[in-house]
C-alpha positions as CSV (number, residue, x, y, z in Angstrom):
1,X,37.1,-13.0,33.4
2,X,36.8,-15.6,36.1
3,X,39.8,-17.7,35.6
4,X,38.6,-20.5,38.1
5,X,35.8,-21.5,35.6
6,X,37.8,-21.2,32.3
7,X,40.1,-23.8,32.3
8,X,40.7,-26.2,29.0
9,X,38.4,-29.4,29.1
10,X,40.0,-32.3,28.9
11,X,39.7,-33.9,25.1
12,X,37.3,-36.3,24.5
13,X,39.9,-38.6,22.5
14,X,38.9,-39.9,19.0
15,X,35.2,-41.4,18.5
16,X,33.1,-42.8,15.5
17,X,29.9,-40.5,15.7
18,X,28.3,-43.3,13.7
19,X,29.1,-46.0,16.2
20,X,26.0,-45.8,18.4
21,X,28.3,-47.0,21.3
22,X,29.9,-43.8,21.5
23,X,27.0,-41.7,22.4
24,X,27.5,-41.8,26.1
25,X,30.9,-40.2,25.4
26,X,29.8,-37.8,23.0
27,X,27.2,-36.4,25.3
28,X,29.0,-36.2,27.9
29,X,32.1,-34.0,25.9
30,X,28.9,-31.8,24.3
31,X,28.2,-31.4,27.8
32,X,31.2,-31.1,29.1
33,X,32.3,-28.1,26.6
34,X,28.7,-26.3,26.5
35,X,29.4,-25.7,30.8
36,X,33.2,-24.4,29.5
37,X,32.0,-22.4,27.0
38,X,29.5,-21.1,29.5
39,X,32.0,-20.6,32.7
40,X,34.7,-18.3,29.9
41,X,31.8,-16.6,29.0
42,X,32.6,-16.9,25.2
43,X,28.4,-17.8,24.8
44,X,25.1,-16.7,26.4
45,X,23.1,-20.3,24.4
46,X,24.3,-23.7,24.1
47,X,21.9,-26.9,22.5
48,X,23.0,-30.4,22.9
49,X,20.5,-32.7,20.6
50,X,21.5,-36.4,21.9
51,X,19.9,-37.6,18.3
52,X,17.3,-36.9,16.1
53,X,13.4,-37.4,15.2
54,X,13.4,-40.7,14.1
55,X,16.6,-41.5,16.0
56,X,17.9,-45.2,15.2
57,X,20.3,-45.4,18.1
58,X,20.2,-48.6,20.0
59,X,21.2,-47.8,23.8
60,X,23.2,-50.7,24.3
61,X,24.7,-49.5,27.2
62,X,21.4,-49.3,29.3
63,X,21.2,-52.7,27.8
64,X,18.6,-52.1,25.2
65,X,18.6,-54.3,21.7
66,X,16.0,-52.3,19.8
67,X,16.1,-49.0,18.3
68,X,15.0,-45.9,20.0
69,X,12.7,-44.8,17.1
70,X,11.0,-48.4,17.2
71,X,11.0,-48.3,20.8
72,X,9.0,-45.1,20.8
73,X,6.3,-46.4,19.0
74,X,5.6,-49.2,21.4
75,X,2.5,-50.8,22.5
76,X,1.3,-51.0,25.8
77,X,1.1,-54.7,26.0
78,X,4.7,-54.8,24.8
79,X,6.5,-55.4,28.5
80,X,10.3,-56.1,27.3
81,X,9.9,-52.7,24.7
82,X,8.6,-50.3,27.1
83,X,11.3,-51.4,29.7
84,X,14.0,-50.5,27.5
85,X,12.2,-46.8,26.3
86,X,11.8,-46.3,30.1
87,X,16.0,-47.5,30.4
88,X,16.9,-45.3,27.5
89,X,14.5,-42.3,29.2
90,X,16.0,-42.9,32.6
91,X,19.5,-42.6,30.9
92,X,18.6,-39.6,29.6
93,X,17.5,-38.0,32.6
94,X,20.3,-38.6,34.0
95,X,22.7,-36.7,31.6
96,X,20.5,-33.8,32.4
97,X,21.1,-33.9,36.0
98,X,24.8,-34.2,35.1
99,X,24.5,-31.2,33.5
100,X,22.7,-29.3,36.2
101,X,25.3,-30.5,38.5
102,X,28.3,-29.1,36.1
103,X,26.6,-26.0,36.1
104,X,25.9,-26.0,39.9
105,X,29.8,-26.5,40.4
106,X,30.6,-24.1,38.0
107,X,30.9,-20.3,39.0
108,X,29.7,-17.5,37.6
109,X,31.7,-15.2,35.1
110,X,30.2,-12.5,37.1
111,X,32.3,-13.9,40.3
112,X,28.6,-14.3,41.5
113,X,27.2,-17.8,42.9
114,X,27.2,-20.3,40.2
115,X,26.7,-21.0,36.5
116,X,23.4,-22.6,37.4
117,X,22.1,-19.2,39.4
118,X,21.7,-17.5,36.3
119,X,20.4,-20.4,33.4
120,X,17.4,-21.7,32.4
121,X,17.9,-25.7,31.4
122,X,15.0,-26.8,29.0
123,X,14.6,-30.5,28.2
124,X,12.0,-30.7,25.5
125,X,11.1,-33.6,24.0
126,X,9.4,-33.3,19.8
127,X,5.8,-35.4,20.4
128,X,3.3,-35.7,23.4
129,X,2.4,-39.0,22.0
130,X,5.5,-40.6,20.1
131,X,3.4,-43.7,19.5
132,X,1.3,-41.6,17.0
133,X,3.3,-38.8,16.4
134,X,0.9,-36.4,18.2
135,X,2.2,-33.1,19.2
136,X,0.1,-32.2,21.8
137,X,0.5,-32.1,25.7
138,X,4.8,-31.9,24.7
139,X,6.3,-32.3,28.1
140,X,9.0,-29.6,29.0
141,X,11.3,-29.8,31.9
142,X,13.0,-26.4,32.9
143,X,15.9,-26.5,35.7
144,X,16.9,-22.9,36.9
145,X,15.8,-20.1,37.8
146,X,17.0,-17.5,35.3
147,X,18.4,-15.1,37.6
148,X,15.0,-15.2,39.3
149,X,12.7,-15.3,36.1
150,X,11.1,-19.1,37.0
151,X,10.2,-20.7,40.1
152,X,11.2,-24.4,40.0
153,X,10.2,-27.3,41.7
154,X,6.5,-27.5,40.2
155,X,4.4,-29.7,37.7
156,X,2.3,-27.2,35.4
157,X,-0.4,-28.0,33.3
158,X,-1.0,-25.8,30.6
159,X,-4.2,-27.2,28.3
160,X,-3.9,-26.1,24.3
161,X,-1.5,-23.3,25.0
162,X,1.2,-23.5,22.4
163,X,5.0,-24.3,23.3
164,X,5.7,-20.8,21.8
165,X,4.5,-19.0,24.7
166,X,7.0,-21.2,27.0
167,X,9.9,-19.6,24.1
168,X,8.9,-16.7,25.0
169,X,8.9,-16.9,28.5
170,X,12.1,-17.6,28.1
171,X,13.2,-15.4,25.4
172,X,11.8,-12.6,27.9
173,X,14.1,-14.1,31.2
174,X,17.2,-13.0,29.0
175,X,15.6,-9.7,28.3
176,X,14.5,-10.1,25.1
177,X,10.8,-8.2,24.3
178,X,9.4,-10.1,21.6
179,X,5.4,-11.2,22.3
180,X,6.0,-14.0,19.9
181,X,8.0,-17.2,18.8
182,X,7.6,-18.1,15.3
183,X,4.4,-18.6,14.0
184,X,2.4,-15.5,15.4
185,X,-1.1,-17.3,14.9
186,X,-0.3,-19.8,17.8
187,X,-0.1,-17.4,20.6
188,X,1.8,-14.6,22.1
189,X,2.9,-13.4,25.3
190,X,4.8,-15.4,27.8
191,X,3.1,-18.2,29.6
192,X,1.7,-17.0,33.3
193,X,2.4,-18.6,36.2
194,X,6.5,-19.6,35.4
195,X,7.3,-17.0,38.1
């Protein structure tokens, strides 16, 4: 056990989960123990979901007055609503490079590099097109390698194939064998070209 990594996180301290102000704490404490849990080895999987689908969070502290769900289903010509769902965005982005970071300073359980050597980060997002709830062309992010499973650093376009060959992909990086990722009929095998 690599004592170094599993040290008690500091608490959080007492929040409303229902008072929207409190998000940028409680993301960062779901974060925050996720990377713990990670470093003392006590899980393989963690999942941090900042809201749900039809999320009525209002980012105040990026300064936004509308809520995220109404925000998402802006139109173009709307300049003041599409500045705060690009604030909200940006915000978000940046809780994921937080957590990259944490896992970059983190080491291994192995006593090997660090936390981030060996894990795959995926940032997936529910709709292509939130405006009309279209879920095609989902952007994914993945951060890490795997252990060597993916090659970062590249924009990949993959037209029609379904996001249950990217589950697989993945499911396969932590030596898993299964072809497929719920449904069967959408597609098996991992996608090509993540190495």
């Amino acid at each position: 056990e690599n004592q170094g990594a599993c040290q008690r996180p500091i608490a959080p301290g007492r929040v409303n989960k229902n008072d929207y102000s409190a998000v940028p704490q409680i993301t960062r404490a779901q974060m925050d123990l996720a990377v713990v849990a990670l470093g003392c080895d006590m899980t393989k999987v963690a999942t941090i979901q900042l809201s749900h689908t039809v999320s009525p969070v209002v980012f105040s502290w990026v300064g936004n007055t509308n809520g995220h769900h109404d925000l998402s289903h802006t139109p173009d010509n709307n300049a003041d609503h599409i500045a705060q769902i690009t604030a909200a965005d940006r915000w978000c982005a940046e809780q994921f490079a937080y957590l990259i970071d944490q896992l970059k300073a983190t080491p291994n359980p192995d006593g090997q590099g660090s936390l981030f050597d060996d894990t795959v980060l995926v940032w997936a997002k529910e709709l292509g097109d939130s405006r009309m709830h279209v879920c095609e062309s989902v952007p994914f992010i993945i951060a890490g390698t795997g252990g060597g499973a993916f090659r970062p650093g590249r924009y990949l376009k993959y037209n029609g194939v379904s996001h249950s060959q990217l589950l697989v992909s993945i499911c396969q990086a932590m030596g898993l064998e299964n072809e497929t990722f719920g449904n069967p009929t959408t597609g098996s095998g991992p996608l090509a070209g993540l190495s």
